[in-house]
PADOMI-739137 format. One line per 5 residues: their letters; for each residue z, y, x of C-alpha. Coordinates in steps of 0.2 Angstrom, whole numbers, plus 2048, in hexadecimal, padded with zeros to 3 digits. Example, Ala and Ser with C-alpha at 12.3 -4.5 7.8 and 13.67 -1.06 7.14 Angstrom:
as = 827,7EA,83E ~ 824,7FB,844
This chain:
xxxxx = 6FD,38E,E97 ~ 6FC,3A0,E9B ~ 6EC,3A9,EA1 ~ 6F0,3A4,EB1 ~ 6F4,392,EB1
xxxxx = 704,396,EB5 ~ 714,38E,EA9 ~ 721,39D,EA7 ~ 72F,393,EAE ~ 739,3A1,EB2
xxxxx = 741,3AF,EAA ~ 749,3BE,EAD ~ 751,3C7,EA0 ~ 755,3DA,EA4 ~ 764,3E0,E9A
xxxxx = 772,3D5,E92 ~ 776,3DF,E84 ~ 774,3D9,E71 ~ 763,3D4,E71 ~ 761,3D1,E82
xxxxx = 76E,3C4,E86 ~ 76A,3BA,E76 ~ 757,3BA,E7B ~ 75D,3B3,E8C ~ 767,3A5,E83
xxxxx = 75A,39F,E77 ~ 74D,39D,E87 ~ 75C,394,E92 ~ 75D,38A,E81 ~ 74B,387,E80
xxxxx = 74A,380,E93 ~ 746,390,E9D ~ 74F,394,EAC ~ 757,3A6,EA9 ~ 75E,3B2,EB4
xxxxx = 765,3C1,EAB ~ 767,3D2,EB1 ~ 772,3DF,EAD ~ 779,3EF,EB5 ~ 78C,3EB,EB3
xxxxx = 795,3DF,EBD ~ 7A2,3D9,EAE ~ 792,3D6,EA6 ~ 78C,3CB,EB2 ~ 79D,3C1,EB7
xxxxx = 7A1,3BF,EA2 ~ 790,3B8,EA0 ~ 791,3AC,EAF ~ 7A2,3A7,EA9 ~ 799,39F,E99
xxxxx = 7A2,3AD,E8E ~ 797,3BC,E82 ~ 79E,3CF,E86 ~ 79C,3D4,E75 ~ 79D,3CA,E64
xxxxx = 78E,3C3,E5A ~ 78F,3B2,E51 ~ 78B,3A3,E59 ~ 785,3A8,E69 ~ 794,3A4,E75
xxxxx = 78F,391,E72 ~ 77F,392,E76 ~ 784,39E,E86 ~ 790,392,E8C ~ 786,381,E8B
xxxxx = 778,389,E94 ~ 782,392,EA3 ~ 789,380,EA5 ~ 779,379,EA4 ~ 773,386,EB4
xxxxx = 765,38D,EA7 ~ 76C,39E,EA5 ~ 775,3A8,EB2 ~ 777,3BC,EB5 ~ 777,3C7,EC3
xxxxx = 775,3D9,EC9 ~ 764,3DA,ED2 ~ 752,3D4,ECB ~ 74C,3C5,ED2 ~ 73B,3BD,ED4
xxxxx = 736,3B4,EC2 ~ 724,3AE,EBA ~ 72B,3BB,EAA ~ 734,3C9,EA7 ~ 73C,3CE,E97
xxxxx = 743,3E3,E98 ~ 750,3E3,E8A ~ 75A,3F6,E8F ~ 760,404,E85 ~ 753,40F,E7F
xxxxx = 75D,41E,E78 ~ 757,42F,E75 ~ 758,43F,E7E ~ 756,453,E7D ~ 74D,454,E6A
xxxxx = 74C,442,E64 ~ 73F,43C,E74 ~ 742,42D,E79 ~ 74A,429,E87 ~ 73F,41C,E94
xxxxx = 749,41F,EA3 ~ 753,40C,EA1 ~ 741,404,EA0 ~ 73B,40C,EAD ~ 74B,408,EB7
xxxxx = 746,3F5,EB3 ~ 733,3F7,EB7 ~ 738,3FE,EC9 ~ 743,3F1,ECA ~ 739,3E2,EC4
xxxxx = 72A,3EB,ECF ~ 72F,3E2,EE0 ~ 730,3D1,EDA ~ 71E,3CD,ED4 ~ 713,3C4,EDD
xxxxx = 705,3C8,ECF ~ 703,3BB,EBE ~ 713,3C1,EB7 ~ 713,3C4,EA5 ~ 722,3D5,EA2
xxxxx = 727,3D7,E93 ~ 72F,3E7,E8A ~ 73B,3E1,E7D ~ 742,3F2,E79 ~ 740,3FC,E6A
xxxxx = 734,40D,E71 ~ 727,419,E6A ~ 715,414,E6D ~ 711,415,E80 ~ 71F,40D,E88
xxxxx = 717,3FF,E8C ~ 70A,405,E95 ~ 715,411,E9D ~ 721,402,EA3 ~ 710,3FB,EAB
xxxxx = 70A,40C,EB2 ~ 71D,40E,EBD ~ 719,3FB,EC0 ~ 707,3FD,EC7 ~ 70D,40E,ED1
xxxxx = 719,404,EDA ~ 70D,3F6,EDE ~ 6FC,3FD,EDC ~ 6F6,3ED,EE5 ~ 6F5,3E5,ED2
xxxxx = 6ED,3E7,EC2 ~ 6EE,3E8,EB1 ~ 6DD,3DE,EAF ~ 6E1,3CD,EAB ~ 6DB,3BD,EB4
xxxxx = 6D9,3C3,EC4 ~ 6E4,3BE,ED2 ~ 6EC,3D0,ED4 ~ 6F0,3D0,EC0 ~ 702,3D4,EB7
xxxxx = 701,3D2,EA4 ~ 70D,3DF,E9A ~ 711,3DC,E85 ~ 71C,3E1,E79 ~ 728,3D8,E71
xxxxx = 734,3E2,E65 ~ 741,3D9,E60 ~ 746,3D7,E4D ~ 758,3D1,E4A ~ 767,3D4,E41
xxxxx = 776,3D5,E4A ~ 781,3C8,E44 ~ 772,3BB,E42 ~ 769,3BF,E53 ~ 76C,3AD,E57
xxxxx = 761,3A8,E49 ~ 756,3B7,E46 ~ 750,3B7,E56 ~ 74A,3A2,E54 ~ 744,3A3,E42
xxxxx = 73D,3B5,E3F ~ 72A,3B9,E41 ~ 72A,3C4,E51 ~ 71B,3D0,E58 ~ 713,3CE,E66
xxxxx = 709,3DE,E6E ~ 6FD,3DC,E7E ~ 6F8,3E9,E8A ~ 6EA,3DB,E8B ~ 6E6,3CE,E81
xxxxx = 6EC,3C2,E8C ~ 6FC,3C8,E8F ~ 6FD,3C8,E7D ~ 6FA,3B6,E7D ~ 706,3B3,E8D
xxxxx = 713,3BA,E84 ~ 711,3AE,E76 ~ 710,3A2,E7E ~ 721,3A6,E87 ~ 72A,3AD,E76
xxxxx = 722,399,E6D ~ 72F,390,E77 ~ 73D,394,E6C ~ 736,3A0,E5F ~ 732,396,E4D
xxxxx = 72C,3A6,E46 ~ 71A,3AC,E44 ~ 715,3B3,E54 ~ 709,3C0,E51 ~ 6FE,3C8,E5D
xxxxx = 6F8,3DB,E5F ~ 6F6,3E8,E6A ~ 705,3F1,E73 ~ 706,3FF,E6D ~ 704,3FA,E57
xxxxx = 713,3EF,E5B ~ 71E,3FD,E62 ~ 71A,406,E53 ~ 71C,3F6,E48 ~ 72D,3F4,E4E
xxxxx = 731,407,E4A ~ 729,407,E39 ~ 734,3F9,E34 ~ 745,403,E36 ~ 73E,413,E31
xxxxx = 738,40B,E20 ~ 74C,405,E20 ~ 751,417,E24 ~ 747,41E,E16 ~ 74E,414,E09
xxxxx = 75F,414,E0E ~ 75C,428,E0D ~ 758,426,DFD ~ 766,41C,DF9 ~ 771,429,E03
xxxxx = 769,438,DFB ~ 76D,431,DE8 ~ 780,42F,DED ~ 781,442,DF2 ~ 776,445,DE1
xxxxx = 781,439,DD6 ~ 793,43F,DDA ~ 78D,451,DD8 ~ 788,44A,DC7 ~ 799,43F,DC4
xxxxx = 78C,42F,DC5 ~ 793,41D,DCD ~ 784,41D,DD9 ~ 786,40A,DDD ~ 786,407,DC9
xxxxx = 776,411,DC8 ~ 76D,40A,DD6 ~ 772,3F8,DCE ~ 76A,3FC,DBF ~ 75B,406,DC6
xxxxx = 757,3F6,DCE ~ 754,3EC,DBF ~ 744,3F3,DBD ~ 738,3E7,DC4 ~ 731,3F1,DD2
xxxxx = 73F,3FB,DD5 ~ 74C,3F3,DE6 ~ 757,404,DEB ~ 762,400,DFB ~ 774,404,DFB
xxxxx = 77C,416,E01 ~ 78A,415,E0F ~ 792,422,E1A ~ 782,424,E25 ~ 775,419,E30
xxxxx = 77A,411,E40 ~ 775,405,E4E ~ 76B,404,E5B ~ 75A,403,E4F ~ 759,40C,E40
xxxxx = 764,41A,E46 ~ 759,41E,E56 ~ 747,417,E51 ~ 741,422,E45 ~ 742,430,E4F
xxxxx = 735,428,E5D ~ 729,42A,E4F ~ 72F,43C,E4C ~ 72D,441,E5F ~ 71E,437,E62
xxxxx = 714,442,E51 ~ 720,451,E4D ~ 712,459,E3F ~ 710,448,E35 ~ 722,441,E33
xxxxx = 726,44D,E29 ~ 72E,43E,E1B ~ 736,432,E2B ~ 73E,442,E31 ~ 746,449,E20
xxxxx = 74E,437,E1D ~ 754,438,E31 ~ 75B,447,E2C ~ 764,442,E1C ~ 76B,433,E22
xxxxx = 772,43D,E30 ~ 77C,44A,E24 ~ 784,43B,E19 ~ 794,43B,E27 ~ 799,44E,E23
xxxxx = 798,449,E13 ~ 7A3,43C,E12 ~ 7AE,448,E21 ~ 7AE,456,E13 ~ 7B4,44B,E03
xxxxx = 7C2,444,E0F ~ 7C7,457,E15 ~ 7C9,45B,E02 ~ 7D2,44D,DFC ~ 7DD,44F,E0C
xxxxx = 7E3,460,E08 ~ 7F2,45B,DFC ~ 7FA,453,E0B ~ 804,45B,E18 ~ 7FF,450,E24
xxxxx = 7F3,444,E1E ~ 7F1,432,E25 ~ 7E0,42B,E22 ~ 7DA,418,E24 ~ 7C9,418,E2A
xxxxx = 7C1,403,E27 ~ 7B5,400,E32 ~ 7AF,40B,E3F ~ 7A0,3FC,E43 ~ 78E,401,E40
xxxxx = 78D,3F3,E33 ~ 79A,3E5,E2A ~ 79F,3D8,E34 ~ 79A,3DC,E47 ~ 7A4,3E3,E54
xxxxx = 791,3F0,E5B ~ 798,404,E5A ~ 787,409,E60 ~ 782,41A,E56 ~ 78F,415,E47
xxxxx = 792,423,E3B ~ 7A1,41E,E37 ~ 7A6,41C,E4B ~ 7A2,430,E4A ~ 7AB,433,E38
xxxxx = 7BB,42A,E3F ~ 7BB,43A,E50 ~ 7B7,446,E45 ~ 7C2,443,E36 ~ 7D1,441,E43
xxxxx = 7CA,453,E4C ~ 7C9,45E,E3D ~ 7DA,456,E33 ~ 7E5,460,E3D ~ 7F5,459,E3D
xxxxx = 7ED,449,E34 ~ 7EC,438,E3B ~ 7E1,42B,E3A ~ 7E2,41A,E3A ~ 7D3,40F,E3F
xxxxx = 7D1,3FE,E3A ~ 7C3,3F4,E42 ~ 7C7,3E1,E42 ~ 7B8,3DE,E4E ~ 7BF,3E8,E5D
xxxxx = 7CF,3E9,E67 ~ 7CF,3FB,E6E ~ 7CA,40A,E69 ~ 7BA,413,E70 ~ 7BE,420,E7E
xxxxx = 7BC,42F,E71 ~ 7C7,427,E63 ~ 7D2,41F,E72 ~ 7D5,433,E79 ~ 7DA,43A,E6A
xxxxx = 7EE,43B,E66 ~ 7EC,43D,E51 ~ 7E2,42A,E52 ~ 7E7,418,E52 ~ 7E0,408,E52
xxxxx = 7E9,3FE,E43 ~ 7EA,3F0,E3A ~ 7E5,3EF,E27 ~ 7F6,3EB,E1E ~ 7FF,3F8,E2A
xxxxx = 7F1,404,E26 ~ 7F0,404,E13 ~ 803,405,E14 ~ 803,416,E1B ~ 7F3,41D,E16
xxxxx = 7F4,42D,E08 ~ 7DF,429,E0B ~ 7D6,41A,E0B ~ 7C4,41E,E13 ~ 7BA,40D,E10
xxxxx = 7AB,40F,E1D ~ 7A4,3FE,E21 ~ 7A5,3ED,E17 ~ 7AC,3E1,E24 ~ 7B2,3D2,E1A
xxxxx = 7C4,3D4,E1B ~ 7C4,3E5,E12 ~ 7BA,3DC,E01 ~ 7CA,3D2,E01 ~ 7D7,3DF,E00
xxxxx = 7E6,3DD,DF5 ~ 7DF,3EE,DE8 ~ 7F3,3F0,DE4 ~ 7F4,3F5,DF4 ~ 7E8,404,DF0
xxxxx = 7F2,409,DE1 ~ 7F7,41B,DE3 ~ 7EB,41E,DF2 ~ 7DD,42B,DF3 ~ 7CE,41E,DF6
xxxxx = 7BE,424,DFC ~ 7B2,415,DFC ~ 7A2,41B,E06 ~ 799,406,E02 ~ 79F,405,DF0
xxx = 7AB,3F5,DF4 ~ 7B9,3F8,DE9 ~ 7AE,3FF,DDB
């Protein structure tokens, strides 16, 4: 039971996005009753319709047995729950700051609703503070309560970042450890209690503000080594190396595990986190800034080596695979080669480009606007490419017929066809 005596029957889940609709599902799941909250109305009639707005591997079942079971359904406006769960965007502004303006949206909204003995939770990934902040635009709103836990006037605030991989949220988020950061130890402990009923995973509890750094330290250590990894590709093809071969044998050595290079970083994590750290201690991140940085210059490279083999065309039509921020999901957020695809297709003059992407059915708006660029299917693509541009692994480009290569200019930016 939570501090309070109170069993955390209802949830609401603000924000139905990639993590936040999956967390609402596996809590219906569990036996919570769930209302979900999101901003957008197609959002909220798709998700009452039983039906996921975006793709992610077996969470449409578990969506549509529990709408039909009246645990989970979705509206505009925050109601009156015994949790709440802030799942929103958290991008960044101006020079790399984060952004906190969706979670204070939520707070102001969650603000009216609480009676006192709620437990609110920040699942978004943010610098070192937010929570606390989320609980100050709370507690201004309705300085009749307290952060001070067991009293009847009490709210209890935590952190919980979330640690998925998209394509296996559905069984990351039941079976990995997950951290749990209080404002209070007691809201630590309510939020375990809540995260328990359908988490397997280690639950393990800190303060608030060492798991929102937690969180960030996880994808920046990924960001560094995959900067590494990206920094060797640059290296090795000045130096006529097979990066991929080199890595491979580099990681024979027994305490040696180099990640792969590709054409950048993207998503919604590793692309955006690191740089809370940067902002949050400018003079001492000087190494997490530097990989930021190099990880952010691998698209013009891969633009540059395209323009150069492009030059013997008159008017070069490039296949772009993949314009996903990773293999087999349909999620464009921050994807490298998203932005390679809009800027290949601006600089090729009177070059087209041909983007294939298995998981979507339309373009993006900038793609969409552009008269040189097409959404293509594969075998039409390769057909009448002069430039094959390889960009993310999605399993149907490992199967590709390679006679259907032959005579193409292939750049192969995740060393598929090697």
């Amino acid at each position: 039971m939570s501090p309070i005596n109170a069993p955390l029957d209802t949830v609401c889940v603000i924000g139905l996005g990639y993590i936040g609709l999956p967390t609402a599902a596996v809590l219906a799941q569990a036996g919570k009753t769930v209302i979900g909250v999101d901003i957008k109305q197609d959002t909220v009639d798709a998700i009452n319709a039983g039906q996921v707005p975006f793709v992610e591997e077996g969470l449409e079942a578990v969506l549509a047995g529990v709408v039909a079971q009246g645990k989970l359904s979705a509206q505009l406006e925050t109601p009156a729950a015994d949790a709440y769960i802030v799942s929103v965007p958290t991008p960044f502004k101006g020079d790399h700051e984060a952004d906190l303006s969706y979670i204070e949206a939520a707070a102001r909204g969650i603000a009216p609703q609480l009676k006192g003995g709620e437990l609110v939770v920040l699942e978004s990934t943010a610098p070192p503070g937010a929570t606390e902040h989320m609980a100050e635009v709370i507690l201004e709103v309705r300085p009749e309560f307290t952060n001070e836990p067991n009293l009847a006037n009490s709210l209890y605030f935590s952190h919980a970042p979330e640690r998925v991989l998209p394509g296996r949220i559905m069984i990351e988020m039941v079976e990995n450890d997950r951290i749990i950061g209080g404002l209070t130890p007691e809201a630590a402990e309510m939020n375990k209690e809540l995260y328990a009923s359908f988490c397997n995973g280690e639950l393990l509890l800190t303060d608030a503000r060492t798991a929102e750094m937690a969180k960030l330290t996880e994808n920046a250590f990924r960001d560094v080594n995959i900067a590494f990894a990206n920094e060797l590709s640059m290296i090795a093809d000045k130096q006529g190396i097979d990066v991929w071969e080199l890595i491979e044998l580099a990681n024979h050595h027994p305490r040696v595990n180099i990640l792969q290079p590709g054409p950048g970083v993207g998503g919604h994590c590793i692309a955006v986190d690191p740089w809370f750290i940067v902002s949050a201690e400018r003079e001492t991140s000087k190494l997490i800034a530097t990989a930021r940085k190099v990880n952010d210059s691998k698209p013009g490279v891969v633009i540059d080596k395209v323009l150069e083999r492009a030059e013997k065309f008159k008017a070069p039509v490039v296949a772009a695979l993949g314009i996903a921020f990773k293999a087999n999901i349909d999620d464009l957020r921050e994807s490298p080669s998203r932005n390679i695809a809009n800027d290949l297709a601006e600089k090729l003059g009177d070059g087209t480009v041909l983007v294939v992407e298995p998981n979507i059915e339309t373009l993006p708006r900038e793609l969409a606007a552009r008269t040189n660029v097409e959404l293509a299917d594969l075998d039409d693509a390769l057909e009448r490419a002069d430039i094959v541009l390889l960009l993310v692994d999605h399993d149907p480009f490992r199967e590709v017929d390679r006679e259907k290569l032959q005579e193409k200019v292939i750049i192969d930016t995740k060393g598929l066809w090697r």
